[in-house]
N, C-alpha and C positions, 0 to 999 in steps of 0.2 A: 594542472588540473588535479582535483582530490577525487578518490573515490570515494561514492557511499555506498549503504546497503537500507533499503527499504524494506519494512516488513510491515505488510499491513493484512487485518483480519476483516472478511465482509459476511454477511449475515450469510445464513445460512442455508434459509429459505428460496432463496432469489431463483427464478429461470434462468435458463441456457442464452437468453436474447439480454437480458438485464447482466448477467455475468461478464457477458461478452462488451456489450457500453462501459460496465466497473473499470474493468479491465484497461479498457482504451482511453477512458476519463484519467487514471490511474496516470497514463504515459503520457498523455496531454499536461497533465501538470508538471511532471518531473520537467517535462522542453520545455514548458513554460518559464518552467525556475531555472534555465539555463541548462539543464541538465541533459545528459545524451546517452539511452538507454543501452549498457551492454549483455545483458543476459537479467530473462524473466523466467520465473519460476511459479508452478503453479503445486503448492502442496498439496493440495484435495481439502478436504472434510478430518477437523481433529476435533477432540475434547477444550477446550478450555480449562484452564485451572481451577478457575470462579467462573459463577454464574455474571454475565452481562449481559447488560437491559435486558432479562428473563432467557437469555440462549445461553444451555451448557455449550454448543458445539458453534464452529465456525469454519470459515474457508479462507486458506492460508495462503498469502501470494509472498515471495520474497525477491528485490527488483537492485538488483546491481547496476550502478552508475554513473557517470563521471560528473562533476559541476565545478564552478569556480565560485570564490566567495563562500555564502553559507547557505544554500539551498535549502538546507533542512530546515529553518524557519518555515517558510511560505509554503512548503510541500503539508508538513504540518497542521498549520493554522486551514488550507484547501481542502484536509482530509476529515479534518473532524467536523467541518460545516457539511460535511458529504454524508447522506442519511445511511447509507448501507455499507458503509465504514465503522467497524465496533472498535477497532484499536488500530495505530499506528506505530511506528517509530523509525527513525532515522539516525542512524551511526554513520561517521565516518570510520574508514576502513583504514587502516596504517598499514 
């Protein structure tokens, strides 16, 4: 099994009850794509570099986890169709 690291950026605005679905939506995909969550991380509230879809600032999550195959596809392609999703990305970890 490979490790990855997710890092995905969600608006900014969102409730404490919406956060908390993101979040879980979030972990439901990673199992979905096979994947088995080992350590989540919640950054808070940062600046952006650039402005997206009109938010300077956003909320930082970064999601350490093991998969086989290539997971990052489909995690991907789940996260951008996901409306309070501003940015994602997906590395594998060497």
């Amino acid at each position: 099994m490979a490790q990855y690291e997710l890092m995905y950026i969600l608006k900014p605005d969102l409730g404490e009850e919406q956060l908390t679905e993101d979040f879980e939506r979030v972990a439901q995909i990673v199992a979905q794509s096979g994947g088995t969550i080992e350590k989540s991380d919640k950054w808070g509230r940062r600046k952006l570099a650039y402005e997206v879809d009109g938010y300077t600032e956003g909320l930082y999550s970064v999601v350490t986890f093991q998969g086989t195959g290539d997971p990052g596809n489909e995690i991907t392609r789940l996260l951008r169709i996901h409306e309070d999703v501003l940015r994602s990305i997906v590395v594998r970890v060497d």
